[in-house]
TORKOL-4160 file (C-alpha; in steps of 0.2 Angstrom, whole numbers, padded with zeros to 4 digits, m for minus):
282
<pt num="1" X="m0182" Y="m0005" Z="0035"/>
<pt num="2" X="m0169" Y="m0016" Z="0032"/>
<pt num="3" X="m0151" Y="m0014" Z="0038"/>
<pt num="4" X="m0144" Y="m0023" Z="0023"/>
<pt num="5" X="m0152" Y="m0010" Z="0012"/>
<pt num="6" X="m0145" Y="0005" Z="0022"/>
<pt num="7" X="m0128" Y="m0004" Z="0021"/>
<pt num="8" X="m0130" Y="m0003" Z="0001"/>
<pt num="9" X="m0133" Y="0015" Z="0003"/>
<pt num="10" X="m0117" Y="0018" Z="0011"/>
<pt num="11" X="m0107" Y="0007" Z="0004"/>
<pt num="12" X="m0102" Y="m0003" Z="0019"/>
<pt num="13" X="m0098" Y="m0023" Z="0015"/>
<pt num="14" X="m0086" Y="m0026" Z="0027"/>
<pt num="15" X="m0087" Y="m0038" Z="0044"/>
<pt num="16" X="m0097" Y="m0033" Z="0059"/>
<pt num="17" X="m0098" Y="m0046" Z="0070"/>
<pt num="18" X="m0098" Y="m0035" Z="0085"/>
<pt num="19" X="m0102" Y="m0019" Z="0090"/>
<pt num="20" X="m0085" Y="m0012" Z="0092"/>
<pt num="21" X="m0076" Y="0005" Z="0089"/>
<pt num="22" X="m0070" Y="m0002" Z="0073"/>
<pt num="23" X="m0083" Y="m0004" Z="0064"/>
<pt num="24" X="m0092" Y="0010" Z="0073"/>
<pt num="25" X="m0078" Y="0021" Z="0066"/>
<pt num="26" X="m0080" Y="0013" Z="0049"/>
<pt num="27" X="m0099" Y="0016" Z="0049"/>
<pt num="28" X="m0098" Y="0033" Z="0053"/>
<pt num="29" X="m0085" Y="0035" Z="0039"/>
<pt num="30" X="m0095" Y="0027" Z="0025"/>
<pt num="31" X="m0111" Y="0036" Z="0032"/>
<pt num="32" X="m0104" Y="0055" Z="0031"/>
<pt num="33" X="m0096" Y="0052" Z="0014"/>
<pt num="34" X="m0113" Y="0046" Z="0006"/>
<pt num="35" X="m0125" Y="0055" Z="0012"/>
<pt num="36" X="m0125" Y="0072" Z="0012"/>
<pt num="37" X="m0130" Y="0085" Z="0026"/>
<pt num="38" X="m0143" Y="0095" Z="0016"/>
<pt num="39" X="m0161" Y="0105" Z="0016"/>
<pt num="40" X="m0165" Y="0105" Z="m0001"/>
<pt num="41" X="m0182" Y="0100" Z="0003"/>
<pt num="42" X="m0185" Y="0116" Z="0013"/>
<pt num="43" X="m0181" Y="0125" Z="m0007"/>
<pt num="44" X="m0191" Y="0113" Z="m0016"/>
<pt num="45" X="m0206" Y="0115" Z="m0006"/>
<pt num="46" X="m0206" Y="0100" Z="0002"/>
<pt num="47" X="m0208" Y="0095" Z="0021"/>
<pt num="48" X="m0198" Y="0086" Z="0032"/>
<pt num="49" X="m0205" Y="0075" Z="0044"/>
<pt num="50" X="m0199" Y="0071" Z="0058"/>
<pt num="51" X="m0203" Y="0051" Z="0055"/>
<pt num="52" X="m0190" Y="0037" Z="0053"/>
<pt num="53" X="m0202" Y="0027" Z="0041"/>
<pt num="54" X="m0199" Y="0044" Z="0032"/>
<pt num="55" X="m0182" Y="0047" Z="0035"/>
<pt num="56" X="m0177" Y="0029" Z="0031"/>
<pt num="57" X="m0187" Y="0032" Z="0011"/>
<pt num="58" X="m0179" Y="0048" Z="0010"/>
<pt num="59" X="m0164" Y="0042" Z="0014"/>
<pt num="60" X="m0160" Y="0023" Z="0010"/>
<pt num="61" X="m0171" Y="0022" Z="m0005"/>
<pt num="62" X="m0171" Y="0040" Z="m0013"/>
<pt num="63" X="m0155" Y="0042" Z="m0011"/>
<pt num="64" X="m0155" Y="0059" Z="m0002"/>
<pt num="65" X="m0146" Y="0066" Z="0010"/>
<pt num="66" X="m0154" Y="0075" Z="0026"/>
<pt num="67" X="m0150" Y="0086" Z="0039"/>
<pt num="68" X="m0146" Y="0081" Z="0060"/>
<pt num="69" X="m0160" Y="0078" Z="0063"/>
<pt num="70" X="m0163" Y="0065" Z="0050"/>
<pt num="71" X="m0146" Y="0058" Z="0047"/>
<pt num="72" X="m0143" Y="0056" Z="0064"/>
<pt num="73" X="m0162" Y="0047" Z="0069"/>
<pt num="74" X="m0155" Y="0035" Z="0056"/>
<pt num="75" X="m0139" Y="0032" Z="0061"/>
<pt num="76" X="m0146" Y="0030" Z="0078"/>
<pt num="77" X="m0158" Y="0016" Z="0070"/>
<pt num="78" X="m0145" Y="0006" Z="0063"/>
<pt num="79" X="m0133" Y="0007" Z="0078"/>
<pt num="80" X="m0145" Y="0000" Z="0087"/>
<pt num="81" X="m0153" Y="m0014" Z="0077"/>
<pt num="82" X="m0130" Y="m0018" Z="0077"/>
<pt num="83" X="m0131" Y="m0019" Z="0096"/>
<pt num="84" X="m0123" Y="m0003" Z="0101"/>
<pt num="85" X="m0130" Y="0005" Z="0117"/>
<pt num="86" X="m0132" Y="0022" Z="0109"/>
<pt num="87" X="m0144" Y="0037" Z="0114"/>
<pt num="88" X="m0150" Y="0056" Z="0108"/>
<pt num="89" X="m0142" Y="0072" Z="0115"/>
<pt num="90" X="m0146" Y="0087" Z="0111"/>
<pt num="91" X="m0134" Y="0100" Z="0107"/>
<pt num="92" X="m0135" Y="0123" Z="0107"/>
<pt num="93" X="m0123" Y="0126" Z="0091"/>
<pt num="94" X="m0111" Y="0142" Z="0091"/>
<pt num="95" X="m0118" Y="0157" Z="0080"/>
<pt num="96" X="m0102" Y="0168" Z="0076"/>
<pt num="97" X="m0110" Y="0180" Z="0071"/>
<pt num="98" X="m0118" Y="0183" Z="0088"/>
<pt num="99" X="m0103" Y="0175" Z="0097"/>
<pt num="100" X="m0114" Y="0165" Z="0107"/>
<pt num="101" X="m0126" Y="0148" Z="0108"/>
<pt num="102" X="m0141" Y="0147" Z="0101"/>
<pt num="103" X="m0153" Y="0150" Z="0118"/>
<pt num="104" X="m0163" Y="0135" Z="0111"/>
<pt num="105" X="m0156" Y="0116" Z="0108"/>
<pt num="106" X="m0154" Y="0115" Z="0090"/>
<pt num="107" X="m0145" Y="0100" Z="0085"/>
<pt num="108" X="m0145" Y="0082" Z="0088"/>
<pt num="109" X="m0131" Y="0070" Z="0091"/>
<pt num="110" X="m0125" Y="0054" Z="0098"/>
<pt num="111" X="m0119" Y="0046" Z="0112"/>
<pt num="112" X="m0112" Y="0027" Z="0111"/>
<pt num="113" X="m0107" Y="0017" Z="0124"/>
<pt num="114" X="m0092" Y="0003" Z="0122"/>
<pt num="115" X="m0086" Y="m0007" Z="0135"/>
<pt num="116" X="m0088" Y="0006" Z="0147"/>
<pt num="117" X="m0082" Y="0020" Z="0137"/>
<pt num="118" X="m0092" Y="0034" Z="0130"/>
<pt num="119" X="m0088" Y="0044" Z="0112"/>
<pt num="120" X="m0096" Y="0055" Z="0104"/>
<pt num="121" X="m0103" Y="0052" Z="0086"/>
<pt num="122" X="m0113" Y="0065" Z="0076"/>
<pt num="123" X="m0115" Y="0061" Z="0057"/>
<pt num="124" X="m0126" Y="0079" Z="0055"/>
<pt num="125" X="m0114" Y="0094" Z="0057"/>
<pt num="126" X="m0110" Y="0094" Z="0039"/>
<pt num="127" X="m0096" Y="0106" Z="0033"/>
<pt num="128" X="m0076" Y="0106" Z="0037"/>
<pt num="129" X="m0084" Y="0105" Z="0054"/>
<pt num="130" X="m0091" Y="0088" Z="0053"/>
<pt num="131" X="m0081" Y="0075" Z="0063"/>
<pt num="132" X="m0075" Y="0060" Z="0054"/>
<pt num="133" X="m0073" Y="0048" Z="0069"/>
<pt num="134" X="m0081" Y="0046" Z="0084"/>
<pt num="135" X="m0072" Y="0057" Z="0099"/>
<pt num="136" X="m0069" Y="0049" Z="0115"/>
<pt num="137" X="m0078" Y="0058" Z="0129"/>
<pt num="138" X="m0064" Y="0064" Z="0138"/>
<pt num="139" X="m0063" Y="0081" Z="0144"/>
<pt num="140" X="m0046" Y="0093" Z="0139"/>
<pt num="141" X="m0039" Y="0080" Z="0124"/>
<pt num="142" X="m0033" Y="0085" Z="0110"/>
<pt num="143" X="m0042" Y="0071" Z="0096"/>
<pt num="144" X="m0033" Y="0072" Z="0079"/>
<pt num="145" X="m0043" Y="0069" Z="0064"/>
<pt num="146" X="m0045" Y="0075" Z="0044"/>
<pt num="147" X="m0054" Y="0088" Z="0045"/>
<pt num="148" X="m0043" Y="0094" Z="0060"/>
<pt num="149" X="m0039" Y="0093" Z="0080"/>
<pt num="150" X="m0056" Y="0092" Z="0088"/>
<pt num="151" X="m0057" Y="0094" Z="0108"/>
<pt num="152" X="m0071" Y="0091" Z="0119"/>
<pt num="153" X="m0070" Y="0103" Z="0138"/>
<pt num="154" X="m0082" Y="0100" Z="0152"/>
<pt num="155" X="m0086" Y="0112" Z="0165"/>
<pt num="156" X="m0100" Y="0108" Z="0177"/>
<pt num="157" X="m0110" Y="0092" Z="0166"/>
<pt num="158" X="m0111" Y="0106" Z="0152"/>
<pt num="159" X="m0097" Y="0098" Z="0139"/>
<pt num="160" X="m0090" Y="0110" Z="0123"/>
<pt num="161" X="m0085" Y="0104" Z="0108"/>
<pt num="162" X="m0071" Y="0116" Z="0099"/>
<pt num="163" X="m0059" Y="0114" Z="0083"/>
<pt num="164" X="m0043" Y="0122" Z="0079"/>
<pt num="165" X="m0042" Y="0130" Z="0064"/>
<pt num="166" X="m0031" Y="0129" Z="0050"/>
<pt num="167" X="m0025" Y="0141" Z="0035"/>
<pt num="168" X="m0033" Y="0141" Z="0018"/>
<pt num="169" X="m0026" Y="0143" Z="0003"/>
<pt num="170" X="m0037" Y="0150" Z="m0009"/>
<pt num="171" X="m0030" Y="0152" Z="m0029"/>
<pt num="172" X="m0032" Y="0165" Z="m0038"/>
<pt num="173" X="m0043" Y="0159" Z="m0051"/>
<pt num="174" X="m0056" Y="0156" Z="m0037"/>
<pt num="175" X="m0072" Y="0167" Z="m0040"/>
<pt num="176" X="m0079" Y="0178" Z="m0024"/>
<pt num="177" X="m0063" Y="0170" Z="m0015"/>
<pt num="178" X="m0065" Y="0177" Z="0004"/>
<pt num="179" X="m0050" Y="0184" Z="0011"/>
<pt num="180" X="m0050" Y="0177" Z="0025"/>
<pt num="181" X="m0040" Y="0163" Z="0031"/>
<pt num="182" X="m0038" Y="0159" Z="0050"/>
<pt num="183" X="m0023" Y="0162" Z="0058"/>
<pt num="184" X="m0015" Y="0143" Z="0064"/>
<pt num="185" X="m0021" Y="0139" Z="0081"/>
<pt num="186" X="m0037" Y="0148" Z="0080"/>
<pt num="187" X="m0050" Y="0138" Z="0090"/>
<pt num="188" X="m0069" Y="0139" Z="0081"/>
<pt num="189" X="m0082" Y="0136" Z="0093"/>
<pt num="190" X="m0096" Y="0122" Z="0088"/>
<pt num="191" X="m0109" Y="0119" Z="0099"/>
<pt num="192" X="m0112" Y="0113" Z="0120"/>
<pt num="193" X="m0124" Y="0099" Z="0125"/>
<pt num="194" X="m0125" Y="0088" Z="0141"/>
<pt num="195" X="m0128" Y="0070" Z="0144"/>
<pt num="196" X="m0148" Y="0070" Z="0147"/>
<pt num="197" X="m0154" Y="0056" Z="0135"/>
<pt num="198" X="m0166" Y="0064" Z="0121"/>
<pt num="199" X="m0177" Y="0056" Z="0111"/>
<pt num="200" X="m0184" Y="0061" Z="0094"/>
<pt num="201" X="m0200" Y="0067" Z="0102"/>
<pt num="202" X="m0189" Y="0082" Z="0110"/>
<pt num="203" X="m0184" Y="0087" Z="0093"/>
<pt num="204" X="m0201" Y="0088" Z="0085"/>
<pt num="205" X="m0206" Y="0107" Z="0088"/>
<pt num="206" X="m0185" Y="0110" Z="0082"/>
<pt num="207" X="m0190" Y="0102" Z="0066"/>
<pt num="208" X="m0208" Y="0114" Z="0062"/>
<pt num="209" X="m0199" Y="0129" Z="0068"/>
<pt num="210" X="m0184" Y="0127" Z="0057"/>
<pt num="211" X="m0195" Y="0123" Z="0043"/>
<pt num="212" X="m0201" Y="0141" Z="0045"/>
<pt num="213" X="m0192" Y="0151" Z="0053"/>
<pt num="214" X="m0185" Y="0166" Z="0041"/>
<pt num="215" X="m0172" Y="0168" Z="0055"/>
<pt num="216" X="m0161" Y="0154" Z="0053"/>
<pt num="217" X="m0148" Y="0151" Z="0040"/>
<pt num="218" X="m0156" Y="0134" Z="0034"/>
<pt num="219" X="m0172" Y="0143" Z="0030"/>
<pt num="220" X="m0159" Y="0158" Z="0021"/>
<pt num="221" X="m0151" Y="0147" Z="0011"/>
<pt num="222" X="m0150" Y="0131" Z="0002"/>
<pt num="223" X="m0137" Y="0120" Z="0006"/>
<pt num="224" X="m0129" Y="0103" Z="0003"/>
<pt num="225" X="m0112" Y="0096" Z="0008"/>
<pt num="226" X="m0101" Y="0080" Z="0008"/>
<pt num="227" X="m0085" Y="0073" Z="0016"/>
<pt num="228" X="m0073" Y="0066" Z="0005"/>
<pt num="229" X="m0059" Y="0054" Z="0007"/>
<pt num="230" X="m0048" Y="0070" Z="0007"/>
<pt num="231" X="m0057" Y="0085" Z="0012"/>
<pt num="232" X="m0077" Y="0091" Z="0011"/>
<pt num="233" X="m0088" Y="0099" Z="m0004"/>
<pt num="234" X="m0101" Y="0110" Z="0001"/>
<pt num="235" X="m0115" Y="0120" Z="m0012"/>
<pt num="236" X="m0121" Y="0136" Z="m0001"/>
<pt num="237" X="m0133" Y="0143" Z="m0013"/>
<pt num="238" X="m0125" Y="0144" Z="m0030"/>
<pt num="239" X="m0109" Y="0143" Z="m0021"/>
<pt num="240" X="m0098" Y="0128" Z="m0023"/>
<pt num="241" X="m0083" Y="0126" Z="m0012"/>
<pt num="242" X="m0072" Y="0112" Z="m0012"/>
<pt num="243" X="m0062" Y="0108" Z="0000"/>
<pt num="244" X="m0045" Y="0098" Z="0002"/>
<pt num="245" X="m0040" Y="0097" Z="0020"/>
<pt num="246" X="m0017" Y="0096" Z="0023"/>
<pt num="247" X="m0015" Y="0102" Z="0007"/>
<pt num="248" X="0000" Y="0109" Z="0014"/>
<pt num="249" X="0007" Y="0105" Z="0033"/>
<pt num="250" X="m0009" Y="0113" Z="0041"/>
<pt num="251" X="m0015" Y="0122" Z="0027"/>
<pt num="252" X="m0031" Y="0118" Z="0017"/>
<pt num="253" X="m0034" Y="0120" Z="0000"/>
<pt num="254" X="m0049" Y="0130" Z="m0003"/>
<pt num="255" X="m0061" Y="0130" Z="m0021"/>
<pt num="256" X="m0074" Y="0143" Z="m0024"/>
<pt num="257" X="m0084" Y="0142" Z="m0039"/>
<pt num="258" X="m0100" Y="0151" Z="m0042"/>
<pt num="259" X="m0112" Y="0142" Z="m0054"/>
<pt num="260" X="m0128" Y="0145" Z="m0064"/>
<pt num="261" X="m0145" Y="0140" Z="m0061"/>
<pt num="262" X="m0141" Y="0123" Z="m0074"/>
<pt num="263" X="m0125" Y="0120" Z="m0066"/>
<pt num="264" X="m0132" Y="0118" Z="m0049"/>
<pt num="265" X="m0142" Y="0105" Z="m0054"/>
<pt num="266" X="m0129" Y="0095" Z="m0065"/>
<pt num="267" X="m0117" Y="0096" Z="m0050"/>
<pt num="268" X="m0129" Y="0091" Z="m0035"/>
<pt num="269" X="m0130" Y="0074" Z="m0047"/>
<pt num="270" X="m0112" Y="0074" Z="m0053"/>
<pt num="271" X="m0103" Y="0077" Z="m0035"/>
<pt num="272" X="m0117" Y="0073" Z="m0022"/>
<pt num="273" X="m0129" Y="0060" Z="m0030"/>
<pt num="274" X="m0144" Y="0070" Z="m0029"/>
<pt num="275" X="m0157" Y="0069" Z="m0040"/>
<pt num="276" X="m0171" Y="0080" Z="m0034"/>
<pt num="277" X="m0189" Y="0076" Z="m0039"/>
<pt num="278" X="m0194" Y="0095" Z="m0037"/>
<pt num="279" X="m0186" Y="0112" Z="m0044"/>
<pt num="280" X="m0174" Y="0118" Z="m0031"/>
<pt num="281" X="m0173" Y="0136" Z="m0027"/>
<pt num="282" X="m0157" Y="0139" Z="m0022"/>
């Protein structure tokens, strides 16, 4: 494992003398808009491990992408081997459709610590709800970013982590085009956590369980997605939406395309540089 080699895989060459919120921020960038949040392995019948040896082959030297639980456990590694005093938290996500939190922690994120100040950093959330820099741990603040305003509440050493909504446009000649498009200000819940350090060993029963659960919506469906300099692509099954954040003031532009059992495979290696070494069932 070699920090060098993951910076090739995500394109980072600039200075890091210190472990500051700069490059931090620029870590995190180059990091969500390489490697892909996906479980493509759960639909090509292959396990994940729960192994950074593993994650770090997958990852750096496939050139995969992964879900939290890998992404993050590697971008934990290399903050660490830079300096940063980084550790494991573990997150409940917000299920919409049972407007609540998951009753069991699901997710895994970051917490890094510069000169005193604590942020937030979580390169595994994927989708238009995947932050693109760190958030400052502050409780009640507005934090501005691409993908939109991000806000962090704390009540009682639980902290919540919301996003306001904007409008989508969707045109015309998108297929199975949703309808709906959120009205401005509407806040989307994404997950709780609290500050008790984790380590990957807590996450390890999460990772078997996911793997087989017919519950869940990674199990349910394939999916893969990617932040862009401008906005996020995500493949849901055959779907393909893309994703152009402030097309319009507060409006998105929104892409959905449904594609064949060929095209899947020719777009996960044109737009997400995957190349899968088993048959993926979407």
């Amino acid at each position: 494992m070699n920090i060098q080699e993951y910076f090739g895989r995500i394109a980072f060459n600039k200075p890091h003398k210190d472990a500051d919120l700069q490059t931090l921020t620029a870590i995190l960038e180059h990091h969500i808009q390489t490697i892909p949040f996906e479980n493509l392995s759960m639909h090509c019948g292959e396990a994940i491990e729960l192994d950074l040896q593993a994650t770090y082959d997958k990852i750096v030297k496939k050139k995969r992408g992964g879900w939290c639980l890998e992404t993050n456990h590697l971008l934990f590694w290399a903050l660490q081997e830079l300096g940063y005093d980084v550790c494991m938290l573990g997150a409940n996500s917000y299920e919409p459709a049972e407007k609540g939190y998951t009753a069991e922690i699901n997710h895994i994120l970051l917490k890094v610590v510069i000169k005193g100040d604590p942020y937030i950093v979580d390169a595994g959330f994927g989708g238009s709800y995947q932050m693109w820099q760190p958030l400052m741990l502050v409780s009640e603040k507005d934090q501005p970013q691409g993908p939109g305003i991000f806000r962090l509440m704390e009540d009682n050493g639980t902290w919540y982590l919301e996003k306001v909504k904007r409008r989508h446009y969707i045109p015309e000649h998108s297929h199975n085009a949703s309808p709906y498009t959120p009205e401005l200000g509407n806040i989307r819940k994404i997950h709780k956590f609290t500050l008790e350090p984790r380590h990957i060993d807590d996450f390890k029963e999460l990772n078997a369980y996911l793997q087989v659960s017919p519950d869940n919506i990674l199990r349910k469906k394939s999916i893969c997605s990617l932040q862009t300099t401008s906005g996020v692509l995500a493949l849901v099954g055959w779907t393909l939406t893309e994703m152009k954040y402030n097309y319009t003031e507060e409006m998105d532009l929104v892409n959905i395309t449904t594609l064949t059992d060929e095209e899947v495979e020719k777009t996960l290696k044109d737009k997400f540089n995957i190349v899968l070494e088993n048959k993926l069932v979407p």
